[in-house]
C-alpha positions in Angstrom: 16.3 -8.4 31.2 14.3 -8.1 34.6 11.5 -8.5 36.3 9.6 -5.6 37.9 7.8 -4.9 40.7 5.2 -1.6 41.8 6.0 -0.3 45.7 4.2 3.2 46.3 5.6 5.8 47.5 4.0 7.9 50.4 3.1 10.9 47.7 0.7 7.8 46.4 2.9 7.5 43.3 3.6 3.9 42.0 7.5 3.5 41.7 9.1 0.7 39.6 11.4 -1.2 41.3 13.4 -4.0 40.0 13.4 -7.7 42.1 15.6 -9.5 39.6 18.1 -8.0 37.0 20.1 -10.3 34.4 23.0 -7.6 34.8 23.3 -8.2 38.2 23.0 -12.2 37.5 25.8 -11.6 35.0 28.3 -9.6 37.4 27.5 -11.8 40.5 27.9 -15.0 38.0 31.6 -13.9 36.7 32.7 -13.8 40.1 31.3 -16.6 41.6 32.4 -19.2 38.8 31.9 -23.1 38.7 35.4 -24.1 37.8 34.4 -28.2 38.4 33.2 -29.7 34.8 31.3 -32.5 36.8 29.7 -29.5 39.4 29.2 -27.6 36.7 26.8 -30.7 34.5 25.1 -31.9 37.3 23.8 -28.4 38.1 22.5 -27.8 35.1 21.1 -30.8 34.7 19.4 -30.6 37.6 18.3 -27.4 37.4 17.0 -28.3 33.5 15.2 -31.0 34.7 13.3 -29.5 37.5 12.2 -26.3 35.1 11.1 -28.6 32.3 9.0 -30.5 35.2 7.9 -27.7 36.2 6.5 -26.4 32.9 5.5 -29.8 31.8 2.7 -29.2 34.5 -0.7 -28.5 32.6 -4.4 -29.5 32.3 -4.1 -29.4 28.6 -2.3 -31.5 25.8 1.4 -30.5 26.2 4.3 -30.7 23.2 7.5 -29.8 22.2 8.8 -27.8 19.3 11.8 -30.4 17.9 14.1 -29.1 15.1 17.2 -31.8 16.0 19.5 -28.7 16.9 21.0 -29.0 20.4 18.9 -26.6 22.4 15.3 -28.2 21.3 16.5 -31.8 21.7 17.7 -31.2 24.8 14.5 -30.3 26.2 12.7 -32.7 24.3 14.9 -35.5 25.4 14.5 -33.9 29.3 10.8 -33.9 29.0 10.9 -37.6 27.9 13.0 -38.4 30.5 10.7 -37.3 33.2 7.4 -38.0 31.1 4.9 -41.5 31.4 4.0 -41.4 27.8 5.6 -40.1 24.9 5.8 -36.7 24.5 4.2 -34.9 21.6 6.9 -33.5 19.1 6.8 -31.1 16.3 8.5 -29.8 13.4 8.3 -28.6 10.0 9.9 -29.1 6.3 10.1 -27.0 3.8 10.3 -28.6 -0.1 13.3 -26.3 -0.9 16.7 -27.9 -0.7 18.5 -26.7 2.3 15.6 -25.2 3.9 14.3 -28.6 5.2 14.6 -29.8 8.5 12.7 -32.5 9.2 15.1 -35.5 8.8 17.3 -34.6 11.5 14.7 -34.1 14.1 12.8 -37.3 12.9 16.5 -39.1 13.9 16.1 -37.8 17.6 13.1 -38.0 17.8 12.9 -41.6 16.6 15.9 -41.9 19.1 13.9 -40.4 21.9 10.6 -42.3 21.0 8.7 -39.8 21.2 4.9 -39.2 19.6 6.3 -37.2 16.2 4.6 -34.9 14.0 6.0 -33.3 10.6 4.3 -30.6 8.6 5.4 -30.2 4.8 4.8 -26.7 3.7 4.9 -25.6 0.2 6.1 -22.2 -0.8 2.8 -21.6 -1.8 1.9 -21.9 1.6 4.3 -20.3 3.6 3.8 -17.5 1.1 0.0 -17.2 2.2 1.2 -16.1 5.7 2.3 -13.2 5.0 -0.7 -11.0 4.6 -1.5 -12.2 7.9 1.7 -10.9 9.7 1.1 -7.6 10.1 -2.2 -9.0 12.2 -0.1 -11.7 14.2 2.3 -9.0 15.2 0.4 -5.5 15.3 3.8 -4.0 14.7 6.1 -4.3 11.8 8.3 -6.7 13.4 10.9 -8.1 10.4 12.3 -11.9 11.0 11.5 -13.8 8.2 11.8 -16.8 10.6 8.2 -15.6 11.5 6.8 -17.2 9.0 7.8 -20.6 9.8 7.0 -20.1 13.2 4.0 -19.5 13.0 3.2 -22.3 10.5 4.9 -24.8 13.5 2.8 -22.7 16.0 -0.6 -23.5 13.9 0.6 -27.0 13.1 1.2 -28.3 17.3 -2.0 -26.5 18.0 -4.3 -29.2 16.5 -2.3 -31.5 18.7 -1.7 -29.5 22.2 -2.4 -26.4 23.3 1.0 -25.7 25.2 4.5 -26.2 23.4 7.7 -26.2 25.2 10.4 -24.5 23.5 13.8 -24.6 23.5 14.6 -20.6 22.7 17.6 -18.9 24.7 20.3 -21.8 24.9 21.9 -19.8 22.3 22.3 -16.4 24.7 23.0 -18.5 28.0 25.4 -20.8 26.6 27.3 -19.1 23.3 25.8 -20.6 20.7 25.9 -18.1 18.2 28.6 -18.2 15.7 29.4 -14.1 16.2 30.3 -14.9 19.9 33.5 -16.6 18.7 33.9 -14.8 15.2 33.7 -11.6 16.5 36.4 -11.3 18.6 38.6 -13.4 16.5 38.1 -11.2 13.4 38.7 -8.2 15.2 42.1 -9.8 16.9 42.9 -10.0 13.2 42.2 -6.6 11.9 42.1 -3.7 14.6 46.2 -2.9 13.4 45.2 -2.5 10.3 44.5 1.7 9.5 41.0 2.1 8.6 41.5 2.8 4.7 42.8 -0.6 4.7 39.6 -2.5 7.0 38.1 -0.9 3.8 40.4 -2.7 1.1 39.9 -5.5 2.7 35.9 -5.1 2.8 35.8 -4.2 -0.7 38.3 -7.7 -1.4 35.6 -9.7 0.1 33.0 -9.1 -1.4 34.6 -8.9 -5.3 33.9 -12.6 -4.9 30.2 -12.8 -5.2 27.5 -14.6 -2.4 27.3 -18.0 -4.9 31.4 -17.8 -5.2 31.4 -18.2 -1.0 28.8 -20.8 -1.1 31.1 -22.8 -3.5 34.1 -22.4 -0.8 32.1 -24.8 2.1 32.8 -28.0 -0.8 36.2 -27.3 -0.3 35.6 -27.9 3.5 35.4 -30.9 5.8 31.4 -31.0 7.1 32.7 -29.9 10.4 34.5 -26.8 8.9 31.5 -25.9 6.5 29.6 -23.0 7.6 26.0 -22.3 6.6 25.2 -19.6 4.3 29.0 -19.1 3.9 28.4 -16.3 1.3 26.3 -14.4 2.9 27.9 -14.2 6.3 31.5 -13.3 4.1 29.8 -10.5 2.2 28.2 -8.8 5.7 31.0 -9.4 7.6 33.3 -7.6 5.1 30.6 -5.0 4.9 30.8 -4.4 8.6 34.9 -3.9 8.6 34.8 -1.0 6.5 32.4 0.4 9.0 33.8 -0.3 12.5 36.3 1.2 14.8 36.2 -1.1 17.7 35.3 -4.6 18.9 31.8 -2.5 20.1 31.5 -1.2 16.3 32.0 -4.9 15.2 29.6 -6.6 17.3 26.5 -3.9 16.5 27.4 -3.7 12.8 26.8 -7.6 13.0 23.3 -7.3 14.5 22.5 -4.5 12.5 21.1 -4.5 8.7 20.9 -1.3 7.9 24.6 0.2 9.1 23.7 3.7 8.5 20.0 4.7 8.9 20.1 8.0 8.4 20.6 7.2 4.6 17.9 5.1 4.4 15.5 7.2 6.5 13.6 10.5 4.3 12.2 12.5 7.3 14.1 13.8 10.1 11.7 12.9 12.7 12.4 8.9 11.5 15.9 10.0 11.6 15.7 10.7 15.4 14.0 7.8 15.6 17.1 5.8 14.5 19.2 7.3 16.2 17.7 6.0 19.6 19.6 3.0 21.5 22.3 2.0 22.7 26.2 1.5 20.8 27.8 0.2 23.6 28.3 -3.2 25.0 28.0 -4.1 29.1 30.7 -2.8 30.8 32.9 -4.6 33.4 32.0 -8.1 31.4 35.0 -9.7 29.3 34.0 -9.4 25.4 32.5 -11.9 24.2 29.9 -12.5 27.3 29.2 -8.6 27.3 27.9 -9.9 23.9 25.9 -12.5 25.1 24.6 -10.1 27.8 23.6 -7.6 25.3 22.0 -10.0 23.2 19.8 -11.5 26.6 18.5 -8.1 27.2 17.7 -7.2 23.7 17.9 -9.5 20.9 16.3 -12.4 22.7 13.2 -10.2 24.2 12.9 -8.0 21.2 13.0 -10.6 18.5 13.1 -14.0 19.8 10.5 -14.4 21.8 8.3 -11.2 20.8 8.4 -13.7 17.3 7.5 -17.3 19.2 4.8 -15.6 21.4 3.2 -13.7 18.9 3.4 -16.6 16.6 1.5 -18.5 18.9 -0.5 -16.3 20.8 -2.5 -15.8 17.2 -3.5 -19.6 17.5 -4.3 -19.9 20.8 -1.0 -21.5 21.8 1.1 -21.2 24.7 4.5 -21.6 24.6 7.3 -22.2 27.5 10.4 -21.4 27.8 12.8 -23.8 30.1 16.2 -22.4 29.5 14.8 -19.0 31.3 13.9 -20.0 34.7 15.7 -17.8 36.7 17.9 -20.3 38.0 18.8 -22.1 34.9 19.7 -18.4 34.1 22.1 -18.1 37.1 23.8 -21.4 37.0 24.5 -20.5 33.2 26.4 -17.0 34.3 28.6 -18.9 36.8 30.1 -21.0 33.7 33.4 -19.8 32.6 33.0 -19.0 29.0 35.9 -22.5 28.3 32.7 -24.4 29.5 30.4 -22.9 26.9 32.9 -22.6 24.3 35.4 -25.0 23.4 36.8 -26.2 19.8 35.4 -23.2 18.0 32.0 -24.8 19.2 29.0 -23.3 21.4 27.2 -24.3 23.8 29.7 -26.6 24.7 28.1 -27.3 28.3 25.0 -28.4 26.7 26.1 -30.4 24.5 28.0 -32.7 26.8 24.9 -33.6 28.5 23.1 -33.9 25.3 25.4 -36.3 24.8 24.5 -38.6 27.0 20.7 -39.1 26.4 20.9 -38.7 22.0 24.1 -40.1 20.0 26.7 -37.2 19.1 26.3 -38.5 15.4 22.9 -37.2 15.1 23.1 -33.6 16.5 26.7 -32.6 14.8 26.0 -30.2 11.6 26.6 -26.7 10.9 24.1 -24.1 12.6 21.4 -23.0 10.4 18.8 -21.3 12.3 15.2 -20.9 11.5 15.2 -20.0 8.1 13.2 -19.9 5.1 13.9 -18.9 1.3 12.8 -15.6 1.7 15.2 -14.2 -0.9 14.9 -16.1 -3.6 10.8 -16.0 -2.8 11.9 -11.8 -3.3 13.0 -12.5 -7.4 10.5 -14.8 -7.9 6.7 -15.3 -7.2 6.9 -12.4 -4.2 8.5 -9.8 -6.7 5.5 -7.9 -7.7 4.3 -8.1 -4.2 8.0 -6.2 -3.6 7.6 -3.9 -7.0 4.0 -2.5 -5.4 5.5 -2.2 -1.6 8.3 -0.5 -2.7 6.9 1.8 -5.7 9.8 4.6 -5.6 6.2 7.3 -6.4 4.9 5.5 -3.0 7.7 5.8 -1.1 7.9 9.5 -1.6 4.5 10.6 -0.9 4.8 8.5 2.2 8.2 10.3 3.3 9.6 7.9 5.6 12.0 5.6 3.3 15.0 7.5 0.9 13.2 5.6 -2.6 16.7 6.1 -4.1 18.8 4.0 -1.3 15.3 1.8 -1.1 14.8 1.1 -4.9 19.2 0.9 -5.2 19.2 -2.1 -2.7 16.0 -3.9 -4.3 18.0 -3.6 -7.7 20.6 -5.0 -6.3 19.1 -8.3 -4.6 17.5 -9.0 -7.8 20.6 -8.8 -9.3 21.8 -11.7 -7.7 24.9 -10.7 -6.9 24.3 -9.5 -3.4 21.8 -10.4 -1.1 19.9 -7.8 0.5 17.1 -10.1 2.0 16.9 -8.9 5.6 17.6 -5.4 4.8 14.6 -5.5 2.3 12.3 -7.8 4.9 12.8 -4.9 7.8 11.1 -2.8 4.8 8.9 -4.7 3.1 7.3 -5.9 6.5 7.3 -1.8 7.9 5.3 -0.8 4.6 2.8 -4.2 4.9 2.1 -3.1 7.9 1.6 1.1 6.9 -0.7 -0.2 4.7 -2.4 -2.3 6.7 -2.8 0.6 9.4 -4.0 2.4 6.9 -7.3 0.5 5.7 -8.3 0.7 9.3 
């Protein structure tokens, strides 16, 4: 990530010239650390507070997006702090078990006393969206989480008309679960010869998605991860494919592990092949992961998703955790102060801590989610069936419709699920058509 700006040249030519780079925020912060736990808390508390003051400053009704995760509490309980009335929060439920998360942010924010808003959607709902998302996002961008987003989006606007947000803890501060998995994993298995990574793979996933998901009963809370089965059956997809701790980490972030099999044409096949398969060099690991995923998972999908999302409802949304010096002070962390105890975000947690009782953050991570795949063998299958129509997908020469019509076979199955794979497609082909009645 960086910020740009135009100096001319005398030819008259603009030239692009970079005033702040993330990769040189990154490199500077690894050798300039905070080693002090006290330094290190007050500074980012300090410099949290001053940027949610600073975005807190508006003409308009201002709110905060509140899930009761650690990153969005923390700002809402920052912009309460500071704030002369309650502030506005916002979050929404979903009637599916698991998929609801309005209990724990009505604890914090009952905590907080803040000025709390819940929206209960229906499937029926949620499913309306998505004819519209191919309009939100002019492109065919694929996160499910959109959906929900934008429902969150529409539901603060008839409140506010700018929503803090508490996006990019997880890249600043290690939340995600691959930043600690990753390397383990690969600790585990880079001895082993690659027929055997393979074995293992194969192992894995004998036991099917549902089978996993029975494992986390055997766990203590703390231990239990979210969508257990899931996560086993990629991750033991990804060994059989991957060579290095590099291979590992863009297998993880990656659906589709080999696009030339899914791709018909070889123009899209050149398409596919563009980007990049190596992380930041001169970074240890696991915050060359956390740098990769700043300068393109968190621009490309994260907040390409909440703008959009909002933009489309006249919302504006703000982003605390990336002013620039929130940024910095995060880089100059050692990663023990981000994560400790198998646990991200570590840092902000501690100072969490102090403003919202320990007992109401704590739970496994789940992220933004919504049941998109069981929506997939149910009341969105003949949505599916028409998208994916293996005579379609031929004519229109962009998608393999044996590799295509193989993986929606299998989701409905049951035994694996294919739902991201099958969104990135579904949502590419709702947009084609789309384009097309234009």
């Amino acid at each position: 990530m960086s910020f740009n700006g135009a100096q001319r040249e005398t030819s008259g030519k603009p030239q692009t010239q970079s005033y702040w780079s993330l990769s040189d925020v990154a490199e500077n912060g690894i050798t300039n650390r905070i080693n002090d736990e006290d330094e290190a808390l007050h500074t980012i508390e300090t410099g949290l507070l001053e940027s949610v003051r600073l975005q807190s400053c508006a003409d308009v009704p201002l709110g905060a997006f509140l899930s009761g995760g650690v990153d969005s509490s923390l700002i809402v309980a920052l912009m309460q702090q500071q704030a002369s009335s309650p502030v506005k929060s916002f979050t929404i439920g979903f009637e599916e078990a698991g998929f609801d998360e309005t209990p724990h942010a009505r604890e914090v924010a009952t905590h907080l006393g803040t000025e709390h808003h819940e929206l209960f959607v229906t499937s029926a709902e949620a499913q309306q969206v998505i004819p519209q998302l191919p309009h939100i996002y002019d492109e065919p961008f694929a996160d499910s989480s959109q959906i929900p987003t934008h429902l969150v989006c529409r539901a603060a606007r008839q409140h506010v008309t700018v929503a803090l947000s508490g996006d990019a803890g997880d890249e600043l501060f290690g939340g995600y679960n691959r930043y600690h998995w990753a390397p383990l994993v690969w600790q585990r298995v880079a001895w082993m010869p690659h027929p055997l990574r393979r074995l293992l793979g194969s192992l894995i996933r004998l036991l099917p998605v549902a089978g996993w998901d029975g494992v986390n009963s055997l766990l203590r809370s703390r231990q239990a991860v979210a969508q257990l089965g899931d996560k086993a059956h990629k991750l033991a997809e990804r060994l059989q494919h991957t060579a290095s701790l590099d291979d590992l980490y863009f297998a993880l972030v990656s659906e589709w592990l080999n696009p030339d099999r899914i791709l018909q044409s070889s123009s899209s096949k050149t398409m596919a092949a563009v980007g990049n398969d190596k992380l930041p060099v001169g970074l240890p690991p696991v915050e060359a992961m956390m740098l990769q995923d700043s300068l393109n998972y968190l621009p490309n999908d994260i907040l390409c998703k909440v703008d959009r999302a909002a933009m489309s409802v006249s919302l504006e949304t703000r982003i605390p955790f990336l002013d620039h010096r929130v940024a910095e002070t995060a880089w100059r962390l050692p990663l023990s102060m981000k994560m400790r105890d198998n646990t991200g975000k570590w840092m902000l947690r501690q100072l969490l801590y102090r403003k919202v009782p320990q007992e109401l953050i704590e739970r496994p991570k789940t992220g933004f989610a919504i049941p998109v795949g069981q929506w997939l063998r149910g009341p969105l299958r003949e949505w599916g069936e028409m998208l994916l129509n293996e005579t379609r997908l031929e004519q229109e020469g962009f998608f393999n419709p044996q590799v295509v019509r193989e993986t929606w076979q299998q989701h409905q199955g049951g035994r694996y699920d294919w739902t991201a794979r099958l969104w990135s497609l579904l949502m590419f082909q709702a947009w084609l058509e789309r384009e097309g009645r234009q």
